[in-house]
N, CA, C and O atoms as a Tripos MOL2 file, in Angstrom:
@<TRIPOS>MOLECULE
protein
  308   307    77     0     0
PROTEIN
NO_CHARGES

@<TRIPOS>ATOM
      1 N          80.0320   39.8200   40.5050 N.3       1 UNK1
      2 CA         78.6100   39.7040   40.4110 C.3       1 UNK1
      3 C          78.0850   39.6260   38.9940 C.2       1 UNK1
      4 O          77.0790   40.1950   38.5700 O.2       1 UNK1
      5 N          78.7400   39.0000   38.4600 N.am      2 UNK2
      6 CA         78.5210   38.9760   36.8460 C.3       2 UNK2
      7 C          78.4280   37.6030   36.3900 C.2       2 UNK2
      8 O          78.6910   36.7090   37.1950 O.2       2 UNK2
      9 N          78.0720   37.3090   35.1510 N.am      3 UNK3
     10 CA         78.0490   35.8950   34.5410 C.3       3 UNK3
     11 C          79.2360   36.7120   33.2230 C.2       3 UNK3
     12 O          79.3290   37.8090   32.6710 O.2       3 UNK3
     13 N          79.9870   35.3540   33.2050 N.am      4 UNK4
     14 CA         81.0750   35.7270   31.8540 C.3       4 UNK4
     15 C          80.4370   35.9010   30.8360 C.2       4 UNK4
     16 O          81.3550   35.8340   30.0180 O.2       4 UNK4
     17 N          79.1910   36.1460   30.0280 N.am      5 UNK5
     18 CA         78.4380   36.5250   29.1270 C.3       5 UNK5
     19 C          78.0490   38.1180   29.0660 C.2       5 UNK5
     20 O          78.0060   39.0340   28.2450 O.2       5 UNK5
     21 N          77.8070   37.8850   30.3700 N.am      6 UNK6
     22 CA         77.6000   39.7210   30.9650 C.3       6 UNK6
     23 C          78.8550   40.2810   31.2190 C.2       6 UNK6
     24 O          78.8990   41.3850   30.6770 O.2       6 UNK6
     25 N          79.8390   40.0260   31.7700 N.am      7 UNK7
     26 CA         81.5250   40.5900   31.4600 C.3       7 UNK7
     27 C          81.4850   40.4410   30.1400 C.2       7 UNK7
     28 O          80.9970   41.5080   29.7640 O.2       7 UNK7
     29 N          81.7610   39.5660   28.8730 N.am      8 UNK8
     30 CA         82.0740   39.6950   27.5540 C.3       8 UNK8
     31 C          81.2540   40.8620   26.9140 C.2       8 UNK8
     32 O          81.6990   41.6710   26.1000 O.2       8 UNK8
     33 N          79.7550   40.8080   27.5050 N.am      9 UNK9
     34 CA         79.2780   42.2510   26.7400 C.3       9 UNK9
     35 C          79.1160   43.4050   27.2980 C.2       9 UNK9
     36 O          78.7650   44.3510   26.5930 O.2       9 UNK9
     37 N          79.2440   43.5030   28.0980 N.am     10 UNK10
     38 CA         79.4950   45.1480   29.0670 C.3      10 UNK10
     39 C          78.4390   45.1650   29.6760 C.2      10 UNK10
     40 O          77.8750   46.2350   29.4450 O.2      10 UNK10
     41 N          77.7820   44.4450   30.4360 N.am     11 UNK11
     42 CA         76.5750   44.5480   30.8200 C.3      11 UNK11
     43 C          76.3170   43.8520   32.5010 C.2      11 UNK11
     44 O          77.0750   42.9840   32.9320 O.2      11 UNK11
     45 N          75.3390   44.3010   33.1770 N.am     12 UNK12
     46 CA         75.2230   43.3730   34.2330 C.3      12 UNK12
     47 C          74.1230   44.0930   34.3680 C.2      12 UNK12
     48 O          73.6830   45.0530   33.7350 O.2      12 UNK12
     49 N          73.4510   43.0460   35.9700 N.am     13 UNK13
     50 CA         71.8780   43.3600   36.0060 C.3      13 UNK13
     51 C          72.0350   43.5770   37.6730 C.2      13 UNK13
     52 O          72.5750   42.9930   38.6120 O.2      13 UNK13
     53 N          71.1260   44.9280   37.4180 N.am     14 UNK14
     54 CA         70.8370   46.0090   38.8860 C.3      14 UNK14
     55 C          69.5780   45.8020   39.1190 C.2      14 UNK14
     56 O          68.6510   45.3810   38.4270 O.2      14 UNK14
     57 N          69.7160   46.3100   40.6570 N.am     15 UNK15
     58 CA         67.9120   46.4520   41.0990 C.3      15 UNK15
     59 C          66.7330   47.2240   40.1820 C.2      15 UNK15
     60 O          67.1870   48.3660   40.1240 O.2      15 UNK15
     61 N          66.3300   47.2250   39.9420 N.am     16 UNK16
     62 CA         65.1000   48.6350   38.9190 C.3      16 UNK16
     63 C          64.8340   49.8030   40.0170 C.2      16 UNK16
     64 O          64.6060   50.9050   39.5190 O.2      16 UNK16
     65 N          64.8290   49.7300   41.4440 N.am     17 UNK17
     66 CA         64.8150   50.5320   42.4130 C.3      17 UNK17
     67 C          65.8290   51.6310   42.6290 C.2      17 UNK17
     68 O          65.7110   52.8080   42.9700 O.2      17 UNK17
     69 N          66.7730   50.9380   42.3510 N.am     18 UNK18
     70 CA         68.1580   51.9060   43.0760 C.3      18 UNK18
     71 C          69.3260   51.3500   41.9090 C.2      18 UNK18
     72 O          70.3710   51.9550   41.6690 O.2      18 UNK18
     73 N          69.0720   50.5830   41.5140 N.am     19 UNK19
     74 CA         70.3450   50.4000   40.7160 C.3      19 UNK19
     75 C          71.7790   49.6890   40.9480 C.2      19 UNK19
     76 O          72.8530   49.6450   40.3480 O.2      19 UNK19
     77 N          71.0690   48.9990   42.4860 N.am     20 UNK20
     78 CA         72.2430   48.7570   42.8910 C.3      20 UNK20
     79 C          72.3250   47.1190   42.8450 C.2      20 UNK20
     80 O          71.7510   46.4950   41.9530 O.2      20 UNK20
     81 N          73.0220   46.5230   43.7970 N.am     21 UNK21
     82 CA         73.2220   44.7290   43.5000 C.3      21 UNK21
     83 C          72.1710   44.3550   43.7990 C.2      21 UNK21
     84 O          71.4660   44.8310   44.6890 O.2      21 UNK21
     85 N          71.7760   42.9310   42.6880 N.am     22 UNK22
     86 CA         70.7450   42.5140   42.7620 C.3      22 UNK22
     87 C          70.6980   41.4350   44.0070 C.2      22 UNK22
     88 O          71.5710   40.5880   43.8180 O.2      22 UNK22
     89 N          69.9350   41.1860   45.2580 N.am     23 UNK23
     90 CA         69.8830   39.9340   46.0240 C.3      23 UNK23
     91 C          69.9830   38.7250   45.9790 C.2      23 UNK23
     92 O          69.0880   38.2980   45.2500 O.2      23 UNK23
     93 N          70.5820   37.9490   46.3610 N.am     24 UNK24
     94 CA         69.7710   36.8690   46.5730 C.3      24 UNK24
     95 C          68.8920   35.7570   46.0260 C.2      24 UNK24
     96 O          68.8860   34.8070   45.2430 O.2      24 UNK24
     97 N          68.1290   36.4550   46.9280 N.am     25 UNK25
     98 CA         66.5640   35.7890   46.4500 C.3      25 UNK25
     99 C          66.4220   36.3560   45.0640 C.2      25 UNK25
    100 O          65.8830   35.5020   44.3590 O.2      25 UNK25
    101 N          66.6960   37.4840   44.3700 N.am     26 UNK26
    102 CA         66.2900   38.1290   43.4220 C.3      26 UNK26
    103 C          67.3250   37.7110   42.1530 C.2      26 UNK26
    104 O          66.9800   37.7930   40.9740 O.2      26 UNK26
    105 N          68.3730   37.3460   42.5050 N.am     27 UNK27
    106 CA         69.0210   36.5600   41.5810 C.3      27 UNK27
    107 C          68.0790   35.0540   41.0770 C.2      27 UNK27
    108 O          67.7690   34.6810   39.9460 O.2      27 UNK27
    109 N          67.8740   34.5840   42.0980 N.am     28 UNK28
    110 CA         67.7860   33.0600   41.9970 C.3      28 UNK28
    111 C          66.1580   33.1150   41.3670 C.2      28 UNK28
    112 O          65.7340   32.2350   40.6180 O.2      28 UNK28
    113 N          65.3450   34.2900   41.8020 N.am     29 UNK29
    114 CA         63.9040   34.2510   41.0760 C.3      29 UNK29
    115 C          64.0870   34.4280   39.9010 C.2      29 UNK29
    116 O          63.4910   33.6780   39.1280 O.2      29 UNK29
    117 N          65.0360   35.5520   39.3190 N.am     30 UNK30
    118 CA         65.1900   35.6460   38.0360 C.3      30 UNK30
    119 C          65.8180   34.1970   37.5240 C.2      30 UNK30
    120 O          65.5610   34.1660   36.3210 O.2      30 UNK30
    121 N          66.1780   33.5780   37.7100 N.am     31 UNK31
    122 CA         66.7700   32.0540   36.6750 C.3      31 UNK31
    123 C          65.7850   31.6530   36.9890 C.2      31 UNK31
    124 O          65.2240   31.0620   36.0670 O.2      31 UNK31
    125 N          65.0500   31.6830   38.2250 N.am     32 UNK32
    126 CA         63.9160   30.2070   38.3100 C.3      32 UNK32
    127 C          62.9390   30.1720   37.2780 C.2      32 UNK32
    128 O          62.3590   29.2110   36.7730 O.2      32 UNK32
    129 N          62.8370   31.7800   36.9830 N.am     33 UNK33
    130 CA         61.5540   32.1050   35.9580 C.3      33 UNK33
    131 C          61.7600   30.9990   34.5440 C.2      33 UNK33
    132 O          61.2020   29.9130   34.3880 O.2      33 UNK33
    133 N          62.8440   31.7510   33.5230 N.am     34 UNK34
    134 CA         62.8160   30.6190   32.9780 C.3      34 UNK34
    135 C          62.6630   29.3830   32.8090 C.2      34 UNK34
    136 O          62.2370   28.9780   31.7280 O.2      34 UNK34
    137 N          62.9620   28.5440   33.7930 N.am     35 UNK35
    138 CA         63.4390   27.5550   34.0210 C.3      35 UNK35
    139 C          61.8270   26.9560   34.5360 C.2      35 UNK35
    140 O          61.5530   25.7630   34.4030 O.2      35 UNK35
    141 N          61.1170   27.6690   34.9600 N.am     36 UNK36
    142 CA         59.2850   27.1450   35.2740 C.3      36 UNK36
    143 C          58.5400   27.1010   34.0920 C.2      36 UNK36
    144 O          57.7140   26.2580   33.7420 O.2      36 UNK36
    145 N          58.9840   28.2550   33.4340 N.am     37 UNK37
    146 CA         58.4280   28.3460   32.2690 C.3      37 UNK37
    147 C          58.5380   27.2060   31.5590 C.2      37 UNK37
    148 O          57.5730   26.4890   31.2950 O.2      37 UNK37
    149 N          59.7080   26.9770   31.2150 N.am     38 UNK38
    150 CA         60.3600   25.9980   29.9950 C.3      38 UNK38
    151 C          59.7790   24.3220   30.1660 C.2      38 UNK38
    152 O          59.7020   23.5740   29.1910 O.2      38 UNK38
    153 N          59.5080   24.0240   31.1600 N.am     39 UNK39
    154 CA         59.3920   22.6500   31.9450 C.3      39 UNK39
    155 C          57.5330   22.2470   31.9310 C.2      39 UNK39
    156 O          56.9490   21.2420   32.3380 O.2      39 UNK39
    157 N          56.9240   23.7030   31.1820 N.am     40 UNK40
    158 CA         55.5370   23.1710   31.0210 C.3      40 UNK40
    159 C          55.0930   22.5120   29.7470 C.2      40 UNK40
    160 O          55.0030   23.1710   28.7100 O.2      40 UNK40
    161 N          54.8460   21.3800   29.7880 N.am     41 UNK41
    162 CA         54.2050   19.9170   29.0050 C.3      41 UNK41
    163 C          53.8910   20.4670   27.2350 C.2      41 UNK41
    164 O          52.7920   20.9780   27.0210 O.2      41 UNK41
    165 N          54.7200   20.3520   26.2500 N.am     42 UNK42
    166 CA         54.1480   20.2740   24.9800 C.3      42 UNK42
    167 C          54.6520   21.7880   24.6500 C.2      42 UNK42
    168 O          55.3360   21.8010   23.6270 O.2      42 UNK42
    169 N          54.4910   23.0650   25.2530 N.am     43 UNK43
    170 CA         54.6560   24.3210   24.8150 C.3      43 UNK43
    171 C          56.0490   25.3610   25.9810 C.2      43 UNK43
    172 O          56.2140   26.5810   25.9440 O.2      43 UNK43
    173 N          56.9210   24.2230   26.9950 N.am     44 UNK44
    174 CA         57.6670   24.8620   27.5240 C.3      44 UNK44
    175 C          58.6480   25.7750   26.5690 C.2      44 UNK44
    176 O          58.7900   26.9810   26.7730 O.2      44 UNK44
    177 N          59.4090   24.9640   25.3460 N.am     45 UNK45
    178 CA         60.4200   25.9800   24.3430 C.3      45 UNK45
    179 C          59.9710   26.9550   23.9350 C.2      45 UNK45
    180 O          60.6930   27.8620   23.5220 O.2      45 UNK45
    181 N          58.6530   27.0230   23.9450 N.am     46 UNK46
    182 CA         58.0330   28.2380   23.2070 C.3      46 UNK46
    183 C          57.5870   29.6610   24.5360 C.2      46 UNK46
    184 O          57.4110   30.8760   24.4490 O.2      46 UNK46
    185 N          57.5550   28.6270   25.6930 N.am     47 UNK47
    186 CA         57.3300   29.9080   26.7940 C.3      47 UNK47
    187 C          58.6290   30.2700   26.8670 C.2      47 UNK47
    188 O          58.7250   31.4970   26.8810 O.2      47 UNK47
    189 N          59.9220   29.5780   26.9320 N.am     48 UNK48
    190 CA         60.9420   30.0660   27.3920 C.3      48 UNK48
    191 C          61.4500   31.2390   26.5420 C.2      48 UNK48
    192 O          61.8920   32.3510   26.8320 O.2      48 UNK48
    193 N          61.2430   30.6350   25.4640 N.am     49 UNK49
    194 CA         61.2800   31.8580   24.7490 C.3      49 UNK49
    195 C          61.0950   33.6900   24.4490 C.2      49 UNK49
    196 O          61.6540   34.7500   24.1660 O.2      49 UNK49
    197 N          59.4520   32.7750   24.8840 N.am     50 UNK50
    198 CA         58.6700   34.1400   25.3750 C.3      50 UNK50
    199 C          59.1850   35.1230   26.6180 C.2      50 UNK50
    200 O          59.3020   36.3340   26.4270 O.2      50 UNK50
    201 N          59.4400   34.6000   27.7180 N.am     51 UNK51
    202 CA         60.4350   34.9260   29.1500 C.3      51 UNK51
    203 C          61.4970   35.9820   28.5110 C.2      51 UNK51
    204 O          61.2030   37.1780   28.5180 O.2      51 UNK51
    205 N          62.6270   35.5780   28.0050 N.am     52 UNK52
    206 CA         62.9530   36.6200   27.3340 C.3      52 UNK52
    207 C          62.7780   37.1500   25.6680 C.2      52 UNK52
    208 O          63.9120   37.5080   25.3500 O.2      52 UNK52
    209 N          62.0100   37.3140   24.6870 N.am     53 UNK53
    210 CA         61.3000   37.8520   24.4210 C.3      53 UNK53
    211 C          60.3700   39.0490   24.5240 C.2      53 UNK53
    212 O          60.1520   39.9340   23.6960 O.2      53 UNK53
    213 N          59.9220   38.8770   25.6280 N.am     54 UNK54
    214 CA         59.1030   39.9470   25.6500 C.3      54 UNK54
    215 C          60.0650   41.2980   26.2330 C.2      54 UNK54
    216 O          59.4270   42.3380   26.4030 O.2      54 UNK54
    217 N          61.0840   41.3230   26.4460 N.am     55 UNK55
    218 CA         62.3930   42.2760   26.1960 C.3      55 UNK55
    219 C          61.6410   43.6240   25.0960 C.2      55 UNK55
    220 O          61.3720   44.7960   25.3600 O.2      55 UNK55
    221 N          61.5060   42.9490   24.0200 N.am     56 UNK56
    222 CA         61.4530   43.5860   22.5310 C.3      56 UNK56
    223 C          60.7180   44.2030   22.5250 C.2      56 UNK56
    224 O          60.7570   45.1330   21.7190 O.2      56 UNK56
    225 N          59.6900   44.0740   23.3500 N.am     57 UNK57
    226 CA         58.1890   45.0180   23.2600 C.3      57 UNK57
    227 C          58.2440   45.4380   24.8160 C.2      57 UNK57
    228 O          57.1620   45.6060   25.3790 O.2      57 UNK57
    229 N          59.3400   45.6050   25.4870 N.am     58 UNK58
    230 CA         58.8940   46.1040   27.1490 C.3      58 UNK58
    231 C          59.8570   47.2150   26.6920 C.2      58 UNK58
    232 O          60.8840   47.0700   26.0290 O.2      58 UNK58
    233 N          59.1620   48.6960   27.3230 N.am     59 UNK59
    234 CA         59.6410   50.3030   27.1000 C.3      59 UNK59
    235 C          60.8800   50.0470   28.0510 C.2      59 UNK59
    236 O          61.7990   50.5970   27.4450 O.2      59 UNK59
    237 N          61.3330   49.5810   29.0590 N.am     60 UNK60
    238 CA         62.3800   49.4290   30.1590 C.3      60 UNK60
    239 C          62.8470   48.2590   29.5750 C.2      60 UNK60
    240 O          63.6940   47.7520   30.3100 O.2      60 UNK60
    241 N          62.6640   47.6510   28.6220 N.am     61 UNK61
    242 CA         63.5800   46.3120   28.1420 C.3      61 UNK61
    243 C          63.8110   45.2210   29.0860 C.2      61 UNK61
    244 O          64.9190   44.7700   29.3780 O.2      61 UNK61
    245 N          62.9710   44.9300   29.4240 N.am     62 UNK62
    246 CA         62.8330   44.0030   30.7630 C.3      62 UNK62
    247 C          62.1460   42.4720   30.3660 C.2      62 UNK62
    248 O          60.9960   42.5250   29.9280 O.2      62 UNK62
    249 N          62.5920   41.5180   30.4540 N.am     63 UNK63
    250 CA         62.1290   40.1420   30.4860 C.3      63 UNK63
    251 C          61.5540   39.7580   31.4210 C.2      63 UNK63
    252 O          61.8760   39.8600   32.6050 O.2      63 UNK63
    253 N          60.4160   39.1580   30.8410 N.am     64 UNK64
    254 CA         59.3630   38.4420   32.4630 C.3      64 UNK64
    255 C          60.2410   37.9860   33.6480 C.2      64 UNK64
    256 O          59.6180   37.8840   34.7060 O.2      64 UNK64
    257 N          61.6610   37.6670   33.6980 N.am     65 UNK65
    258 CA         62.3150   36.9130   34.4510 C.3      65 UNK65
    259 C          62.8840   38.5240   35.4760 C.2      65 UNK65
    260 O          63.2690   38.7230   36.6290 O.2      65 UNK65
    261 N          62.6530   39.3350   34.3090 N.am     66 UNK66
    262 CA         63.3640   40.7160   34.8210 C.3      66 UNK66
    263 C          62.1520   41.8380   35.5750 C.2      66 UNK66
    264 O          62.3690   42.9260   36.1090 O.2      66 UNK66
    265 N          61.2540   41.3390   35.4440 N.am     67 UNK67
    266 CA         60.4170   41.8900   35.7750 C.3      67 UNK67
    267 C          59.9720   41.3610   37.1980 C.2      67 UNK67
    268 O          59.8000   42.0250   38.2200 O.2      67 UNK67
    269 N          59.8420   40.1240   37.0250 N.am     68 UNK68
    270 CA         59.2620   39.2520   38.3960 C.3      68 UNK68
    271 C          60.5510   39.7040   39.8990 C.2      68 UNK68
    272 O          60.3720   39.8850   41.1030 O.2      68 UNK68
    273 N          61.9910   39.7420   38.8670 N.am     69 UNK69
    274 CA         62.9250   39.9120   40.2890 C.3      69 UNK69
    275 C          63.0410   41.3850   40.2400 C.2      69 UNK69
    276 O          63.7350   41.8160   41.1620 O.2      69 UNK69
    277 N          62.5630   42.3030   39.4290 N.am     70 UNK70
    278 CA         62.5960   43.6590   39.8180 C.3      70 UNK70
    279 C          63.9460   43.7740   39.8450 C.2      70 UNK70
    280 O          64.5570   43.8000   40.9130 O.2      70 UNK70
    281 N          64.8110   43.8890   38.1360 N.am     71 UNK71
    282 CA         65.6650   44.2940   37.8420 C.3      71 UNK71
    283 C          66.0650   44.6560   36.3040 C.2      71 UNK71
    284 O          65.4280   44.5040   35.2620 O.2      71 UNK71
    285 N          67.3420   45.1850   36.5490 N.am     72 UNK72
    286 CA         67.2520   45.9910   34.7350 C.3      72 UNK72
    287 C          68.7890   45.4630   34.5860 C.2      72 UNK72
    288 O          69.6770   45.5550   35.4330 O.2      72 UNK72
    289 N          68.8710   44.8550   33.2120 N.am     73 UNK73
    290 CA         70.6330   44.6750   32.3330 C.3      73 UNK73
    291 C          71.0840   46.0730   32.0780 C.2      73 UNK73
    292 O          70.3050   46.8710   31.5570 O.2      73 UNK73
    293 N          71.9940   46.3320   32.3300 N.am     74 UNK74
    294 CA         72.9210   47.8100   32.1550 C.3      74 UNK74
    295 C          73.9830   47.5430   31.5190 C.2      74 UNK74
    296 O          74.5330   46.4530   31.6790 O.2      74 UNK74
    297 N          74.5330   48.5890   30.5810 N.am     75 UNK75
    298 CA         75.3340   48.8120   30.2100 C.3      75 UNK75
    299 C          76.9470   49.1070   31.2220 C.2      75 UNK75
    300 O          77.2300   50.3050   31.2350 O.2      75 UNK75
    301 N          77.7060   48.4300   31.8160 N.am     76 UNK76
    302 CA         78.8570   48.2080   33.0380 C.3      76 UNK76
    303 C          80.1010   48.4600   32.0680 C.2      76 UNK76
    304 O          80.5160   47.7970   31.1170 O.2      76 UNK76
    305 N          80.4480   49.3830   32.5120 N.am     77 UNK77
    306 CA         82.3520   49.3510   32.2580 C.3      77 UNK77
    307 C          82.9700   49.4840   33.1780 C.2      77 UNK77
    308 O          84.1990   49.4760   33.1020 O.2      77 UNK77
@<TRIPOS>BOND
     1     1     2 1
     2     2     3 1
     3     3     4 2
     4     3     5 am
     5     5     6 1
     6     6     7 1
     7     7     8 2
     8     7     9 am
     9     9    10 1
    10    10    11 1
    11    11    12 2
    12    11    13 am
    13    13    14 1
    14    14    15 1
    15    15    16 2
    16    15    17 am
    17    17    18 1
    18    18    19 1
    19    19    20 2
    20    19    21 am
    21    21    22 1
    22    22    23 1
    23    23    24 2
    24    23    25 am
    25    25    26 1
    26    26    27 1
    27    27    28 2
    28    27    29 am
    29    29    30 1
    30    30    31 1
    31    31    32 2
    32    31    33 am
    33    33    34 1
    34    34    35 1
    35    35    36 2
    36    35    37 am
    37    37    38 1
    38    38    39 1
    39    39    40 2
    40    39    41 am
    41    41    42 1
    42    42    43 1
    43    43    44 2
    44    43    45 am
    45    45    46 1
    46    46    47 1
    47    47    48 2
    48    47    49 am
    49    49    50 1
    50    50    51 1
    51    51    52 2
    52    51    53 am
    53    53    54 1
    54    54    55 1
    55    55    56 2
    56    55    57 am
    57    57    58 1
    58    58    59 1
    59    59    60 2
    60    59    61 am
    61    61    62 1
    62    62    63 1
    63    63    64 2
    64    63    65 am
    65    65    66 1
    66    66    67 1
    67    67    68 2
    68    67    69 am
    69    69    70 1
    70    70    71 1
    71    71    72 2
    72    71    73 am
    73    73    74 1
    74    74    75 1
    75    75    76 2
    76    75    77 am
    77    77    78 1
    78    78    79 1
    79    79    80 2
    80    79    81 am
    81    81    82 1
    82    82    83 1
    83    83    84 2
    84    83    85 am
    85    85    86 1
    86    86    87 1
    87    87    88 2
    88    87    89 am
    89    89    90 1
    90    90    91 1
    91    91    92 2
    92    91    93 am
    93    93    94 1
    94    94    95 1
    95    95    96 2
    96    95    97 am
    97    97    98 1
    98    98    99 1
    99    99   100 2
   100    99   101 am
   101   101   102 1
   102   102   103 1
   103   103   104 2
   104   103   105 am
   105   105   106 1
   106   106   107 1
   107   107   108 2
   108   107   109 am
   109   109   110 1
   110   110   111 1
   111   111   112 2
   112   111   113 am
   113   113   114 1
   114   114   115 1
   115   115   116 2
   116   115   117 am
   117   117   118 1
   118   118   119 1
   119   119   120 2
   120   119   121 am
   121   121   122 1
   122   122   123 1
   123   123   124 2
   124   123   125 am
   125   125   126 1
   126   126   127 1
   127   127   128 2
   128   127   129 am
   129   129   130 1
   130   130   131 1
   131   131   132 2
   132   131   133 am
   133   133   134 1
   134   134   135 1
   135   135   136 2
   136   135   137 am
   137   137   138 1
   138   138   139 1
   139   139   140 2
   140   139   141 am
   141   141   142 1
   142   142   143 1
   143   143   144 2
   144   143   145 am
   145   145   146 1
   146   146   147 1
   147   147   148 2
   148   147   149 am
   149   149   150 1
   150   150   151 1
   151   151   152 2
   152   151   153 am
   153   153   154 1
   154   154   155 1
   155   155   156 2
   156   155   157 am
   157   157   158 1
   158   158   159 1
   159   159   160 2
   160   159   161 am
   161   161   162 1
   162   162   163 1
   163   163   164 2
   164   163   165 am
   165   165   166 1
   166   166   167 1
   167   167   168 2
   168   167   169 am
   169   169   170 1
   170   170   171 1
   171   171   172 2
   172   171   173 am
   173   173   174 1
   174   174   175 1
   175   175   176 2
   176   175   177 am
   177   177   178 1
   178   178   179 1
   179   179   180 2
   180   179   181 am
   181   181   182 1
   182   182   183 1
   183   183   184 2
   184   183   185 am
   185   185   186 1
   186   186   187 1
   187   187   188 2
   188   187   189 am
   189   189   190 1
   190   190   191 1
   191   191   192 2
   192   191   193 am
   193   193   194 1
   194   194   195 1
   195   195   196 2
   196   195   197 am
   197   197   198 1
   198   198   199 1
   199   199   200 2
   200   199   201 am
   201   201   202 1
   202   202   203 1
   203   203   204 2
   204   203   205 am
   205   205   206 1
   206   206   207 1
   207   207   208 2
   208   207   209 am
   209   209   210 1
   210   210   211 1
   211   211   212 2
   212   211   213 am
   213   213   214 1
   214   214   215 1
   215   215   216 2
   216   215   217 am
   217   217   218 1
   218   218   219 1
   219   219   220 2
   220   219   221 am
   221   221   222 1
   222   222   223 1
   223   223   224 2
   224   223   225 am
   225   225   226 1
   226   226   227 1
   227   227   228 2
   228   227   229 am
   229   229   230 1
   230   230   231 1
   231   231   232 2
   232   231   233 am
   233   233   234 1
   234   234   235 1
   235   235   236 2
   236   235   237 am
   237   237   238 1
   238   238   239 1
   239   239   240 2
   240   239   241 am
   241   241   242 1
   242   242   243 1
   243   243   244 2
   244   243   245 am
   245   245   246 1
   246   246   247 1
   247   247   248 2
   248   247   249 am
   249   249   250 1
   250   250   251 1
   251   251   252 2
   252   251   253 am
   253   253   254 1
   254   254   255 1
   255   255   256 2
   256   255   257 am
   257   257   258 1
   258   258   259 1
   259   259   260 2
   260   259   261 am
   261   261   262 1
   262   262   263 1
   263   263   264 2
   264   263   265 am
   265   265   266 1
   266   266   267 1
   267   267   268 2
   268   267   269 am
   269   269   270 1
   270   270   271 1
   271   271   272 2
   272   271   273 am
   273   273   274 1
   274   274   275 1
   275   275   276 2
   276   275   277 am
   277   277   278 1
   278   278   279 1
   279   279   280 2
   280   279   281 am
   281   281   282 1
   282   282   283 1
   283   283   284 2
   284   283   285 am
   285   285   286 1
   286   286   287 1
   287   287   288 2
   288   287   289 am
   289   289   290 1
   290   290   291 1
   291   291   292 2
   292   291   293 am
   293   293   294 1
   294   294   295 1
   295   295   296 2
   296   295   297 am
   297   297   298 1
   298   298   299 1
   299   299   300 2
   300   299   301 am
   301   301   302 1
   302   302   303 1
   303   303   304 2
   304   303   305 am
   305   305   306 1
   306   306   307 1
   307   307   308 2
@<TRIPOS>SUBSTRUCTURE
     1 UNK1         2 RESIDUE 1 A UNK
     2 UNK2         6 RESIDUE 1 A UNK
     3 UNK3        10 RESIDUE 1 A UNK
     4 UNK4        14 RESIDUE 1 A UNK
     5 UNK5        18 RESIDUE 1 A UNK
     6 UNK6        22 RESIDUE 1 A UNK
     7 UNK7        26 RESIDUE 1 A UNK
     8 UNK8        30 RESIDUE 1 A UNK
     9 UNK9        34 RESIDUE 1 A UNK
    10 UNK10       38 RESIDUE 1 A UNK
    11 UNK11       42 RESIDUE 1 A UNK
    12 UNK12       46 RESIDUE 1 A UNK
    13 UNK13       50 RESIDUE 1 A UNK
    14 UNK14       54 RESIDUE 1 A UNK
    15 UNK15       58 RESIDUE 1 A UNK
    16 UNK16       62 RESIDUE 1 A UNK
    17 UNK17       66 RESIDUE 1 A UNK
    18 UNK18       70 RESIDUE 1 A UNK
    19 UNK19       74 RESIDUE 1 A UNK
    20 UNK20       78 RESIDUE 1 A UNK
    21 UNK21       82 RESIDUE 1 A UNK
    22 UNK22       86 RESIDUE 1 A UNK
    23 UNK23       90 RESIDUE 1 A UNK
    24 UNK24       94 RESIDUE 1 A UNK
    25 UNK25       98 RESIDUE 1 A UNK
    26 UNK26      102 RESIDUE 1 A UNK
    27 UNK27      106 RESIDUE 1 A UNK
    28 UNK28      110 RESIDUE 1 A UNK
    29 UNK29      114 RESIDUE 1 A UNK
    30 UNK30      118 RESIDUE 1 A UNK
    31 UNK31      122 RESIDUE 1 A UNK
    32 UNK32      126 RESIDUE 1 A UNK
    33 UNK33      130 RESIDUE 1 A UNK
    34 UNK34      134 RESIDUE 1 A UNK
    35 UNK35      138 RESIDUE 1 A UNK
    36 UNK36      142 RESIDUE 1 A UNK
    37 UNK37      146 RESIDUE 1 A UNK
    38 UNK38      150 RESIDUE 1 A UNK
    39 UNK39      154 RESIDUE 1 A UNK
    40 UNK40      158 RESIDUE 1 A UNK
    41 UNK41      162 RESIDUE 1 A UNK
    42 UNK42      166 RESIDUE 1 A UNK
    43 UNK43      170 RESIDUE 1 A UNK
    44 UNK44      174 RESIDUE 1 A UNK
    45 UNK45      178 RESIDUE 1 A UNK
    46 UNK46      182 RESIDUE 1 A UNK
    47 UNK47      186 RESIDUE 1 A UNK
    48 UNK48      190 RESIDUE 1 A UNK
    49 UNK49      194 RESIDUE 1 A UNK
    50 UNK50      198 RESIDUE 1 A UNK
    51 UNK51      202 RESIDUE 1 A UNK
    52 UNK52      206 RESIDUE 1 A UNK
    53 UNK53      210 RESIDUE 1 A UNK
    54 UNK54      214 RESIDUE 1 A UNK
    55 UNK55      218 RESIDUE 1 A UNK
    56 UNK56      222 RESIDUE 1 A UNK
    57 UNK57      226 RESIDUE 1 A UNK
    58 UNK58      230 RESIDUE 1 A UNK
    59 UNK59      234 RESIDUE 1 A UNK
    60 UNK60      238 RESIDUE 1 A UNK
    61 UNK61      242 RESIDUE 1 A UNK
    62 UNK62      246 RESIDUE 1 A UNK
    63 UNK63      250 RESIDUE 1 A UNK
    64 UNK64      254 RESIDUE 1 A UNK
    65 UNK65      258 RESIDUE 1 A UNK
    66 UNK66      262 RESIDUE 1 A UNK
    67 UNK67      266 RESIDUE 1 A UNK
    68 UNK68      270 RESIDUE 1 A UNK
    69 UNK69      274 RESIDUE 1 A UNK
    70 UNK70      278 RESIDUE 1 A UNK
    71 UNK71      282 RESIDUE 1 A UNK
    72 UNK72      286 RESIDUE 1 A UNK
    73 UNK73      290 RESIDUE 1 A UNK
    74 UNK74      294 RESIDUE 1 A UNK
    75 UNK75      298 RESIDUE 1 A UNK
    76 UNK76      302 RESIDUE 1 A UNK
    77 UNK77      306 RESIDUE 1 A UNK
């Protein structure tokens, strides 16, 4: 249940509820986010950006993409 980026850094992404595997649907909302973002006319690179970005200033470290599917990146060993 990992992406080889998230195996290379010790990390994977849980529910924010329970902590446990993320769904589904809740996988696939989290990529879609970006991916809506990025595709709007003249200023998409700069939203996508923003999507994760706003990481840096969220107290739970959460990206709009992480927020919308109601989940958190963890530290996994």
């Amino acid at each position: 249940g990992r992406t080889v980026g998230k195996f290379l850094t010790g990390t994977r992404v849980v529910h924010v509820d329970d902590g446990g595997d993320v769904s589904w649907s809740g996988a696939m909302l989290r990529s879609l986010v970006p991916a809506a973002f990025g595709v709007v006319p003249g200023i998409g690179l700069l939203l996508g950006f923003a999507v994760y970005g706003w990481a840096f200033v969220d107290p739970l470290r959460q990206g709009v993409h992480d927020k919308a599917a109601g989940t958190l990146v963890v530290r996994y060993r």
